[in-house]
C-alpha positions in Angstrom: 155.5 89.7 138.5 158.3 87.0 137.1 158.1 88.7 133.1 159.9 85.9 132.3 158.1 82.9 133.5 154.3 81.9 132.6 153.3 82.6 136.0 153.3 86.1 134.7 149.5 85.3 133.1 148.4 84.3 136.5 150.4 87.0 138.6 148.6 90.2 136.3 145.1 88.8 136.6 145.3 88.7 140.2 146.6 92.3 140.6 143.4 94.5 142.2 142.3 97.3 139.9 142.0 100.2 141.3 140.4 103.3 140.3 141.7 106.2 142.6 143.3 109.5 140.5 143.2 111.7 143.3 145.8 109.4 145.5 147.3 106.8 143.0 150.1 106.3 141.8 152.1 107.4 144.6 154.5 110.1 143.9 157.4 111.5 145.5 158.1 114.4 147.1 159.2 116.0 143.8 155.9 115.2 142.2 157.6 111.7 140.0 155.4 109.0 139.7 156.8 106.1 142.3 156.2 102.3 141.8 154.7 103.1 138.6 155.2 100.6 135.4 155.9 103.4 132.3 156.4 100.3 130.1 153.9 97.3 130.5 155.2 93.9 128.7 154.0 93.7 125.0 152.4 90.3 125.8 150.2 91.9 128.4 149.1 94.9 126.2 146.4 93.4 123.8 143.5 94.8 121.8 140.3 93.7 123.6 137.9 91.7 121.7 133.7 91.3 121.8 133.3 86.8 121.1 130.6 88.1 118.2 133.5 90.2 116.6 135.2 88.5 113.3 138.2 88.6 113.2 141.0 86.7 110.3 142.3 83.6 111.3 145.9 83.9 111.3 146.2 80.3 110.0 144.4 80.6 106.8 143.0 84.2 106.6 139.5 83.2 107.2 137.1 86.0 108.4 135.5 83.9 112.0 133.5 84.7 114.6 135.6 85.0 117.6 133.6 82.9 119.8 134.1 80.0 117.1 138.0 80.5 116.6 139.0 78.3 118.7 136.9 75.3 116.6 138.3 76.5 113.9 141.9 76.8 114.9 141.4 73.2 116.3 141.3 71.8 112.9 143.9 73.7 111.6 145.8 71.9 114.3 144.6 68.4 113.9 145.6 68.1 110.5 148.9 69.5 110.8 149.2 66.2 113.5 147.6 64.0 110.9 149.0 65.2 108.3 146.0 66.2 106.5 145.8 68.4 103.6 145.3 72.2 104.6 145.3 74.9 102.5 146.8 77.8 105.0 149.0 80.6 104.7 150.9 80.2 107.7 152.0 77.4 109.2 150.3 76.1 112.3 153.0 76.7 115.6 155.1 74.0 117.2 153.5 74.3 120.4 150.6 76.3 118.8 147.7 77.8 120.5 144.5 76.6 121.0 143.3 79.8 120.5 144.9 81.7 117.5 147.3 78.3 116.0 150.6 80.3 116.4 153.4 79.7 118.7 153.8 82.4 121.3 151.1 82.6 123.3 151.0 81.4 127.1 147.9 80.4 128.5 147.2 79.3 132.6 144.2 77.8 134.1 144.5 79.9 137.3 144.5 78.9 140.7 140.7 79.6 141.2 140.2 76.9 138.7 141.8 74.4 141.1 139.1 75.9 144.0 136.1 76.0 141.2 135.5 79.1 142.1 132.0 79.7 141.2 131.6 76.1 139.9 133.6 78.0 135.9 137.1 77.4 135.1 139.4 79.9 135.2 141.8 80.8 132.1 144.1 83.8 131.7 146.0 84.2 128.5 148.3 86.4 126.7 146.6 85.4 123.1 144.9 88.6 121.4 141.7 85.9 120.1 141.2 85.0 123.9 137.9 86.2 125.0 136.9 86.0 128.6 133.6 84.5 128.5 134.6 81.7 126.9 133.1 78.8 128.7 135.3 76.3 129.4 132.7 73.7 130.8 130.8 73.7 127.7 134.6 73.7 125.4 135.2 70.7 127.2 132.6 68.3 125.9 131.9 67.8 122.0 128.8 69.3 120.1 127.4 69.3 117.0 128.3 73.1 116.6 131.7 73.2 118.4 133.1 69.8 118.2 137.0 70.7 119.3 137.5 69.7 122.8 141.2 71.2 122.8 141.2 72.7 126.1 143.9 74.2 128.1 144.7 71.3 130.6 147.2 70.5 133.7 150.5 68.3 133.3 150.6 66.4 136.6 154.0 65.5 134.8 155.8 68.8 135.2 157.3 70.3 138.1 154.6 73.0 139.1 155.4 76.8 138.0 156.9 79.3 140.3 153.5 80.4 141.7 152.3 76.9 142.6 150.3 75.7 140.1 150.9 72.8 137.8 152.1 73.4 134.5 149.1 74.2 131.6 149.0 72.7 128.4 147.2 72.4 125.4 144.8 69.2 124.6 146.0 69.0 121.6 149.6 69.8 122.2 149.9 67.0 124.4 151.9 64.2 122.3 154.4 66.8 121.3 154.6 68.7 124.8 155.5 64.8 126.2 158.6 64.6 123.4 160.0 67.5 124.3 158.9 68.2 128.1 158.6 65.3 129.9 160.4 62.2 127.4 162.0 60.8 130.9 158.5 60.0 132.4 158.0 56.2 132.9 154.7 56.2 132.7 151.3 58.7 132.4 148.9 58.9 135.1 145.5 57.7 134.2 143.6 61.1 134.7 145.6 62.5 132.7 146.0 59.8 129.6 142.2 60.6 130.2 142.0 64.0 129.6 143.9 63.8 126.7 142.7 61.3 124.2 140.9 63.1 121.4 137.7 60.7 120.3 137.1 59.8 116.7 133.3 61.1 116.6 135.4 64.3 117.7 137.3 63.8 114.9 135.0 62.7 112.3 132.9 65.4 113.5 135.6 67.9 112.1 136.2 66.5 108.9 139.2 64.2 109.5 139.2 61.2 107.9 139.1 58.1 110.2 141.8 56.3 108.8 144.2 59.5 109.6 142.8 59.1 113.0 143.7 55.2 113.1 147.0 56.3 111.4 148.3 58.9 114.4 147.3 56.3 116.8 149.3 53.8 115.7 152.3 55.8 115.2 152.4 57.2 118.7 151.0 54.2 120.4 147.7 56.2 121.6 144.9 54.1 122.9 141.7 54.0 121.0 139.2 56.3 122.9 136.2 53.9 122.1 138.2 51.9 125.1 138.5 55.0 127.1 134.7 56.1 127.2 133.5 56.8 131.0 130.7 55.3 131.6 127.8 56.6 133.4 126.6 54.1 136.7 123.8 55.0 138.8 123.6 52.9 140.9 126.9 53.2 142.9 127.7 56.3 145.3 130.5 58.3 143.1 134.2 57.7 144.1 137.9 59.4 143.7 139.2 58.2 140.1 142.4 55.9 140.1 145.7 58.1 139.9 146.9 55.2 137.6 145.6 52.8 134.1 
């Protein structure tokens, strides 16, 4: 299972479940339980949530849907990188969440996100305010009712995790997750510098102020997405995007 690694996400939710009293778990001939886990890692045993439950925001003690935590959190986490004011209670995580703000959690877009299986990302997570229908198609693109776009997302950076997959990290996490993780990198592939710019109608849309925006992009040297729209072309067959900007 590797307890100690992230893989450990990935490695549980592929385990079969199997419902079998009468034969399982094997026992021994004196009747002991055999192969049998008397002591499941804390991480793994959570409370399991309905995304229409409210639940307090750990951040600032807010009573929110669960479904809309993880726009909420997102702003928790945007102004802590801008700066912004914030009246919390508990101070937003290094490496925080997308999904509860607190440092902790670990979160893996599974292999069967890599195959699209059934066309729906796949995300496995340790965090008590993940829910799994959360669509992570529709978390992906702005809207006027869930503007945070802080997905969970793939470092092509990292060396891949002991089960083969590349490395998952948070959207928003990215400028810090390049300090500390990957600082000897000369340069970041262009799908990538892609995924993670954060537009300012994103922004705006979430009630930080533009000049903040302007302000963190200066100070980390972070393109402005107005230059990093995709633009939608008709009338060419569709091609593989550059590996590189």
């Amino acid at each position: 299972m590797e307890p100690e690694s992230e893989s450990v996400v990935e490695n549980t939710a592929s385990l079969p479940i199997i419902k079998n009293s009468v034969v399982l778990p094997y026992q021994n001939s004196e009747k002991h339980n055999a192969l049998f886990v008397k002591s499941l890692l804390q991480a793994l045993c959570k409370r399991s949530y309905n995304g229409k439950d409210k639940v307090p925001c750990f951040i600032c003690k807010k009573e929110v849907v669960l479904h809309q935590m993880h726009n909420h959190v997102g702003l928790h986490i945007l102004c802590k990188l801008q700066n912004t004011s914030d009246p919390i209670f508990q101070p937003v995580g290094e490496i925080p969440c997308g999904f509860c703000g607190l440092d902790g959690c670990i979160t893996q877009l599974t292999t069967s996100f890599i195959k699209k299986k059934h066309g729906q990302a796949t995300i496995v997570s340790t965090c008590l305010y993940h829910h799994s229908k959360m669509n992570y198609k529709a978390a992906s693109v702005s809207s006027k009712n869930a503007p945070c776009t802080n997905i969970p997302i793939q470092c092509s950076l990292c060396p891949l995790t002991s089960s083969g997959s590349p490395q998952t990290i948070w959207k928003y996490n990215v400028v810090n997750h390049f300090i500390i993780e990957c600082s000897n990198s000369a340069s970041i592939p262009g799908e990538l510098l892609v995924q993670m710019v954060i537009r300012k109608a994103e922004e705006k849309a979430m009630g930080i102020q533009e000049q903040d925006t302007i302000n963190y992009g200066e100070r980390f040297a972070i393109p402005d997405s107005n230059g990093l729209e995709p633009e939608e072309r008709t009338d060419v067959h569709k091609r593989s995007r550059s590996d590189t900007m």
